[in-house]
C-alpha positions as CSV (number, residue, x, y, z in Angstrom):
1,X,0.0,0.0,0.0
2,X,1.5,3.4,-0.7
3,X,1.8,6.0,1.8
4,X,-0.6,8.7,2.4
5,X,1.4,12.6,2.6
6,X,-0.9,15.0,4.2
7,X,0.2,18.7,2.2
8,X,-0.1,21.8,5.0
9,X,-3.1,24.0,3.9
10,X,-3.1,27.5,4.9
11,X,-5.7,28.8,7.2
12,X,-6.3,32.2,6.4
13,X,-6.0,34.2,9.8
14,X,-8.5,36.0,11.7
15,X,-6.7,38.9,11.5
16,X,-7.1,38.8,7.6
17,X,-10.6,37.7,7.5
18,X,-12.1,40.5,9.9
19,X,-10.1,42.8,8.0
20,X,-11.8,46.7,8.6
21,X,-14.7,45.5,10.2
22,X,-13.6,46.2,13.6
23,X,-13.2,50.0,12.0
24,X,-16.7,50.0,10.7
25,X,-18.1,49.0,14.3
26,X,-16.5,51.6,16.2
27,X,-18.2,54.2,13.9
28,X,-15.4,55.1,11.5
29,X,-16.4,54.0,8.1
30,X,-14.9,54.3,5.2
31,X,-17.3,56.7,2.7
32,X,-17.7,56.6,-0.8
33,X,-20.5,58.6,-3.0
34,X,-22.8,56.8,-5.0
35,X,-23.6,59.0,-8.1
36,X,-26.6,56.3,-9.4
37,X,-28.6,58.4,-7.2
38,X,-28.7,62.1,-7.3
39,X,-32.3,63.2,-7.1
40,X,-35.3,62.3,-4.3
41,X,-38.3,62.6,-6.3
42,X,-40.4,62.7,-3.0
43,X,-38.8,65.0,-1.4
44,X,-38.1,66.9,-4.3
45,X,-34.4,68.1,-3.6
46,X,-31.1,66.5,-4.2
47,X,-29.9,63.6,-2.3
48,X,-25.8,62.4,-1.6
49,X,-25.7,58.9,-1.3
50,X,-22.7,57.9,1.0
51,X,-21.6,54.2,1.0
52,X,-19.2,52.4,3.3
53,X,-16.7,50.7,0.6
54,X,-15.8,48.4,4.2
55,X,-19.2,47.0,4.9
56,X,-21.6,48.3,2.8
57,X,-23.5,50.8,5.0
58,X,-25.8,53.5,3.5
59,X,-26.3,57.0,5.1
60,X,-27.9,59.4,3.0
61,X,-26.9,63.4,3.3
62,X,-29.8,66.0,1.7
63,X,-28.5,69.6,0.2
């Protein structure tokens, strides 16, 4: 019978895995604009979309 070799596989750490998360709980997110929305047609007046590019949170800032 032939030998069975066991190859290491890499784990990826939970350092790496819960990468900026930590960030986006504590409040500090990391904000992006969305430009697909620019107009609030009930409101009638323009609307910033802010995204978190971390986590994907949405807050939405009127002019």
């Amino acid at each position: 019978m032939g030998e069975v070799i066991s190859f290491p596989i890499k784990k990826t750490k939970l350092k790496e895995k819960h990468k900026g998360k930590t960030l986006c709980k504590n409040g500090f997110h990391k904000w992006e604009i969305d430009k697909k929305q620019v107009f609030d047609v009930k409101e009638g007046m323009l609307v910033t979309l802010l995204r978190c590019s971390r986590c994907g949170f949405e807050k939405v800032k009127r002019t």
